[in-house]
C-alpha positions as CSV (number, residue, x, y, z in Angstrom):
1,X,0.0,0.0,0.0
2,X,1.4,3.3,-0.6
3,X,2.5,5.7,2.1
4,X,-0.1,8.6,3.3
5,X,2.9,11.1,2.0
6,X,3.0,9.6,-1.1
7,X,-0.9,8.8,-1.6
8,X,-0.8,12.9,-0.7
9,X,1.7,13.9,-3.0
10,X,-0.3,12.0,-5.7
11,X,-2.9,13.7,-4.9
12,X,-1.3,17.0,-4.9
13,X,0.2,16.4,-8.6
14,X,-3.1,15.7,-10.0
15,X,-4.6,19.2,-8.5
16,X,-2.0,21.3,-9.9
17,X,-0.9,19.8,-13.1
18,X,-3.8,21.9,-14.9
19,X,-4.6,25.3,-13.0
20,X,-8.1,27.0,-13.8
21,X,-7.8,29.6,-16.0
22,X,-4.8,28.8,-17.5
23,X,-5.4,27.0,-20.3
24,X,-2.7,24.7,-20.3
25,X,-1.2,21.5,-18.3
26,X,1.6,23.0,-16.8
27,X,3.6,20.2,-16.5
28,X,4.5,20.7,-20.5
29,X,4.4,24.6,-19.7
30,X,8.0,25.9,-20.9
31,X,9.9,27.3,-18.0
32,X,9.4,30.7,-17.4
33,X,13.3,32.4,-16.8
34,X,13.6,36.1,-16.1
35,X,11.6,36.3,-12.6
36,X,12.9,37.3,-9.9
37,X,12.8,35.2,-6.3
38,X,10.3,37.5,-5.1
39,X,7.7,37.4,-8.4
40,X,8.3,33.5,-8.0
41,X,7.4,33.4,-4.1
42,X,4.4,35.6,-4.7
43,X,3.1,33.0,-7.6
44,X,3.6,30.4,-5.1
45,X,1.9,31.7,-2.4
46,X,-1.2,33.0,-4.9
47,X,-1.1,29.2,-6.5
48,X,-1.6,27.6,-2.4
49,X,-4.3,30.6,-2.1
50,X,-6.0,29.0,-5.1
51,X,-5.4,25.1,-4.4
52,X,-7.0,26.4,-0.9
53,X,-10.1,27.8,-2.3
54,X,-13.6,25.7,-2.2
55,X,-13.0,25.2,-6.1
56,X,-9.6,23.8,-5.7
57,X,-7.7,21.1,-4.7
58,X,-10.2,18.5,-2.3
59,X,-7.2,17.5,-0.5
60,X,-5.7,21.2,-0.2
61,X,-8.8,22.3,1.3
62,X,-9.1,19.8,4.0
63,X,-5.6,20.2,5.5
64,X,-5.0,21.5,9.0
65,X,-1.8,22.9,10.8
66,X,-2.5,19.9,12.3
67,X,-2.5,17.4,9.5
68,X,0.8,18.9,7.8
69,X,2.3,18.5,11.2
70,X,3.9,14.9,9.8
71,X,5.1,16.6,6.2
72,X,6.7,19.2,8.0
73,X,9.2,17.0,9.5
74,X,9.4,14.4,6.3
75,X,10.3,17.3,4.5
76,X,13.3,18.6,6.4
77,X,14.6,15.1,6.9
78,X,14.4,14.9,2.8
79,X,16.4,18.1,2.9
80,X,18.8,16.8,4.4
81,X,18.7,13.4,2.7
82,X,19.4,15.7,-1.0
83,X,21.7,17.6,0.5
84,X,24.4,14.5,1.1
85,X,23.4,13.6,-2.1
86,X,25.5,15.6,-4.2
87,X,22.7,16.2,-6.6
88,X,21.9,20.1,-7.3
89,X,18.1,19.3,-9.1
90,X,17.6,17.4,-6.2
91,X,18.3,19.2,-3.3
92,X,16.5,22.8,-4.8
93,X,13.7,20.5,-5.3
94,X,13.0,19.3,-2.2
95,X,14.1,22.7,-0.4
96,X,10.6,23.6,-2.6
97,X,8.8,21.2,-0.7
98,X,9.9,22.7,2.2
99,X,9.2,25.9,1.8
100,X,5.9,25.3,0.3
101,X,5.0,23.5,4.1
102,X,5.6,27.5,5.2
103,X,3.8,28.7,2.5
104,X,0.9,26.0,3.2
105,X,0.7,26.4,6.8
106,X,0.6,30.5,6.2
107,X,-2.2,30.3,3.8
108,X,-4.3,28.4,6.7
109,X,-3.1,31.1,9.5
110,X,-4.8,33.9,7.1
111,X,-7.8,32.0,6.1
112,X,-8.4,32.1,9.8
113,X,-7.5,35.9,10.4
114,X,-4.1,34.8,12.3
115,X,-1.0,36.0,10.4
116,X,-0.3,35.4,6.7
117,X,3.2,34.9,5.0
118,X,3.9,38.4,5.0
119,X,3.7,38.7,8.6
120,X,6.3,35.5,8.7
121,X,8.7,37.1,6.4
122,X,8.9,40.3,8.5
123,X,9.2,39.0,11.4
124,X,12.6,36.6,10.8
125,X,13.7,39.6,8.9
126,X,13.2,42.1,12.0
127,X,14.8,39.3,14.4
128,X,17.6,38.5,11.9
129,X,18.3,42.4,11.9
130,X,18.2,42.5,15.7
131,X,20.3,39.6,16.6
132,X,23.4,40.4,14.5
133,X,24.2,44.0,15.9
134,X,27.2,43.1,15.2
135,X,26.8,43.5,11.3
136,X,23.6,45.6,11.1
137,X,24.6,47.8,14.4
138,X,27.1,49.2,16.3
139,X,28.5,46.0,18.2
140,X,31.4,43.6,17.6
141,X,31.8,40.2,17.7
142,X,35.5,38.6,17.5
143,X,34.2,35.0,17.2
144,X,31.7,33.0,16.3
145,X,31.4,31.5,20.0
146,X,30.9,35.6,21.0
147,X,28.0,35.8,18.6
148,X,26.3,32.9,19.8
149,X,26.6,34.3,23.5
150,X,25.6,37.8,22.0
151,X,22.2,36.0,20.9
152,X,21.4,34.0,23.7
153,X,21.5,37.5,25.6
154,X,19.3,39.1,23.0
155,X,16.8,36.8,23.0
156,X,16.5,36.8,26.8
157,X,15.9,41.0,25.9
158,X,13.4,40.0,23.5
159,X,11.3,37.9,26.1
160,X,11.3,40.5,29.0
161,X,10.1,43.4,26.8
162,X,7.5,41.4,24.9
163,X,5.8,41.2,28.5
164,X,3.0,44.1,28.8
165,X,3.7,46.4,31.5
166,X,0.8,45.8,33.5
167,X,2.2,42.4,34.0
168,X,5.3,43.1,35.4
169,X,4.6,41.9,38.7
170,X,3.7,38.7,37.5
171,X,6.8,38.8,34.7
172,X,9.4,39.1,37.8
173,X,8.0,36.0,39.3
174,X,7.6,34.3,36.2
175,X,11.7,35.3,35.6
176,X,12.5,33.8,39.3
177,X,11.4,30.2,37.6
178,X,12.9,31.0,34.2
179,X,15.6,28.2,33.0
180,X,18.8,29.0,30.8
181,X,17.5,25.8,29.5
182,X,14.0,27.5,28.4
183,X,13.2,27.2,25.0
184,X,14.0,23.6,23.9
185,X,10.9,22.0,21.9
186,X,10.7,18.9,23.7
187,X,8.9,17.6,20.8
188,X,12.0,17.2,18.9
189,X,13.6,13.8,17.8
190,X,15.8,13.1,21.5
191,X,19.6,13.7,19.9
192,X,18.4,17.1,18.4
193,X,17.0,17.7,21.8
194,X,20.2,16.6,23.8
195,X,22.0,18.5,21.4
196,X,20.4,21.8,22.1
197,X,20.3,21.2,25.5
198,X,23.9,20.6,25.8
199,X,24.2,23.9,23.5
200,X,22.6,25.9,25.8
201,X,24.4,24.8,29.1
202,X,28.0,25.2,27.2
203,X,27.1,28.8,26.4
204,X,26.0,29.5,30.2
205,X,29.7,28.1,31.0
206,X,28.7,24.4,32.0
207,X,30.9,22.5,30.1
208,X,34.1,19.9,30.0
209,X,37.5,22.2,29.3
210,X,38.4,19.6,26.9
211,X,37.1,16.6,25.0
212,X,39.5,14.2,27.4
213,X,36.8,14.7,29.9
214,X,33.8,13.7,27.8
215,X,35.9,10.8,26.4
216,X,35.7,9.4,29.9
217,X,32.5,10.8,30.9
218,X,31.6,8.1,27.9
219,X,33.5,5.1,29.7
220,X,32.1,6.1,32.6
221,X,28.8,5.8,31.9
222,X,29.4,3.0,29.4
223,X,30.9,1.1,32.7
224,X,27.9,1.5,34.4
225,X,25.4,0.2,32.2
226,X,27.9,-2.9,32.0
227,X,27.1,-3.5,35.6
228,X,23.5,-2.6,35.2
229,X,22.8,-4.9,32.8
230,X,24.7,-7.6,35.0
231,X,22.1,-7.4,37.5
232,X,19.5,-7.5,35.2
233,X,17.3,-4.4,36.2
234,X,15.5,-3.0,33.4
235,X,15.0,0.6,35.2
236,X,18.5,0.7,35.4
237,X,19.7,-0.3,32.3
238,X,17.1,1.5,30.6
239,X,18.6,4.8,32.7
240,X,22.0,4.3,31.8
241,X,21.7,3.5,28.7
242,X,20.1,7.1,28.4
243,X,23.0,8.4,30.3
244,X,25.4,6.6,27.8
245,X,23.1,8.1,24.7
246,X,23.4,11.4,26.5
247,X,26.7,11.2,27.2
248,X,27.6,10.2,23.3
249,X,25.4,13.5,22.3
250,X,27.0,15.8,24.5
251,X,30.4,14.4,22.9
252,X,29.2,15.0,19.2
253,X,28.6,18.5,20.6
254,X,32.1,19.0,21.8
255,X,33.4,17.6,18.4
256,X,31.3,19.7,16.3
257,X,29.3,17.2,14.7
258,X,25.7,17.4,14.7
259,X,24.5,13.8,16.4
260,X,21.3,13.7,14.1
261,X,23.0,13.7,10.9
262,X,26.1,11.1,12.4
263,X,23.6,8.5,13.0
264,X,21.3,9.0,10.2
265,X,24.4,8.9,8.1
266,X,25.6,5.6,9.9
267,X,22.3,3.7,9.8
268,X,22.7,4.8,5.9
269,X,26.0,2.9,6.2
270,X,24.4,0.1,7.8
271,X,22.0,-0.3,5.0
272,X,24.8,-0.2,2.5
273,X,27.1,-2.4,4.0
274,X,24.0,-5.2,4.9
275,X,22.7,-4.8,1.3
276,X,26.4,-5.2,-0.4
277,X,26.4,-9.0,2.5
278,X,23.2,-9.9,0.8
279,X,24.2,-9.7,-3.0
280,X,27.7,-11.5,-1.9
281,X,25.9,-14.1,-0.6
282,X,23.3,-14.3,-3.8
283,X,26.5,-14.3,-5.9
284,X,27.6,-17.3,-4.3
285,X,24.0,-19.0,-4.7
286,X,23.1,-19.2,-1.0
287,X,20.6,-17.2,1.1
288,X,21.9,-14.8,3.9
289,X,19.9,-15.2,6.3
290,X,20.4,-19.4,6.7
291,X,24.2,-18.7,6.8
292,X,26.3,-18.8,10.2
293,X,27.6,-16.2,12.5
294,X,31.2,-16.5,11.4
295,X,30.3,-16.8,7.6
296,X,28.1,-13.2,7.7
297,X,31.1,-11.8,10.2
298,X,33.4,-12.4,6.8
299,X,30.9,-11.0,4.5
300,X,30.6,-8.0,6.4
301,X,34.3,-7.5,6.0
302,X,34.4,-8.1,2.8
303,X,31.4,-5.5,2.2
304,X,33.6,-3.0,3.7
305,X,36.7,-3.8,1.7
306,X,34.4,-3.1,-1.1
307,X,32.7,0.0,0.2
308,X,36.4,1.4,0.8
309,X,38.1,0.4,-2.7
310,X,35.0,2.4,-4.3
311,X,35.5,5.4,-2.2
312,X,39.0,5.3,-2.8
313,X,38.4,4.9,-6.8
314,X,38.4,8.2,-8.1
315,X,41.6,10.9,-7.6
316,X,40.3,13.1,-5.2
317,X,38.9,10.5,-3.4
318,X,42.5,8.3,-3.1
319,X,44.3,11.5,-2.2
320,X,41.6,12.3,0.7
321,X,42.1,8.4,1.4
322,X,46.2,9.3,1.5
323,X,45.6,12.3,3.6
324,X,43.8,10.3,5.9
């Protein structure tokens, strides 16, 4: 059965592929060059106006904030997916989708007298404006690190004076609870979240002086889930094994490297690697799965070996391999 997104998308093609009032299927419309980003974005947002609209699109018109809420985040993650992919069409295309979830989700705020896209646009712009004073005022930043503590004391500046005044009573106890941790959608995916988390306590001055000590921070913890899992208490292990996960995030943070995109791009590897085991073992006319331990152990190896001597295949891939 196909996927909701993809039953959707389907869906979406069909609506759009001949606009009322056009006179023609756009899909074999010639590309129209000469516009600037800004005719473009208003066609866009006039075209989801018109999907919108009681003769439109069915499915357009029966969307929610909170029926997008899924192809929100299956866009970004496809963002990201085009971005490692080394493929230009690809990666503009689905930054489109993208940005056509903003465009979607603004169209359904103005139907409903909230904000429109307007109001979105200006308001990132004002913020963007206010938080690099450095660039756009009379400040000065000598590093990136004094930037980011620069904005985290901007924003705090932004929350007390978006409190009305005849609140301020209530705003000074409200501050007394505040958190340096405030701000943190907990509905993110739990390495994005530990990741910001971590972010924010490093730039209040909570952090290891070097990555020695989250190195064995990591044994640490990775010691005490050894003994926890000894004793066979599934609190436990469950807790340490958060600590170790925690512990692994707050490392990826000290090394620069976003813990999201590491694992996604490992379980990719995983794939690859598990794949490349199951056509060795086709080639050699038996079935994967009915082979022994040590038997997939070597294939595993051998799917590595391969995966290497094609990375390694073209020259400025054998001179990183050199460098390395």
């Amino acid at each position: 059965m196909a996927s909701r997104k993809a039953r959707s998308k389907k869906l979406k093609s069909r609506s759009t592929s001949t606009i009322k009032g056009s006179g023609q299927d756009s899909r074999k419309a010639p590309k129209q060059k000469g516009l600037t980003a800004g005719e473009w974005f208003e066609r866009l947002v006039e075209l989801q106006a018109r999907l919108r609209a009681r003769d439109g699109c069915p499915w357009d018109h029966e969307q929610t904030h909170a029926t997008l809420r899924t192809y929100l985040i299956e866009e970004a993650y496809e963002v990201l997916e085009a971005m490692n992919s080394g493929d230009d069409a690809k990666f503009a295309n689905e930054m489109g989708d993208l940005l056509l979830q903003i465009v979607f989700h603004s169209q359904i705020a103005k139907e409903q007298g909230r904000f429109e896209v307007a109001d979105v646009i200006r308001e990132v712009h004002e913020k963007m404006v206010r938080r690099h004073p450095h660039v756009f005022g009379d400040k000065r930043a000598k590093d990136a690190a004094e930037v980011l503590r620069n904005w985290e004391q901007i924003k705090a500046e932004e929350r007390r004076t978006a409190q009305s005044p005849e609140s301020s009573s209530a705003v000074k106890k409200e501050e007394q609870g505040k958190s340096l941790l405030d701000g943190v959608p907990r509905g993110l995916p739990a390495a994005m979240e530990g990741l910001q988390l971590t972010r924010k306590a490093a730039r209040a001055g909570f952090d290891w002086d070097n990555a020695a000590g989250v190195f064995d921070k990591l044994r640490e913890e990775a010691e005490e889930l050894r003994r926890a899992s000894e004793v066979k208490d599934a609190g436990r292990v469950e807790e340490e094994m958060g600590d170790l996960l925690f512990a692994g995030v707050n490392l990826a943070r000290f090394l620069q490297v976003d813990p999201e995109i590491a694992l996604k791009n490992a379980n990719a590897k995983f794939v690859r690697r598990f794949q490349a085991m199951e056509r060795l073992a086709e080639a050699d006319g038996r079935a994967f799965a009915e082979l022994p331990r040590e038997e997939k152990e070597r294939l595993w190896e051998r799917a590595k070996d391969q995966e290497k001597k094609s990375s390694e295949s073209t020259p400025a891939k054998r001179e990183a391999a050199r460098q390395r």
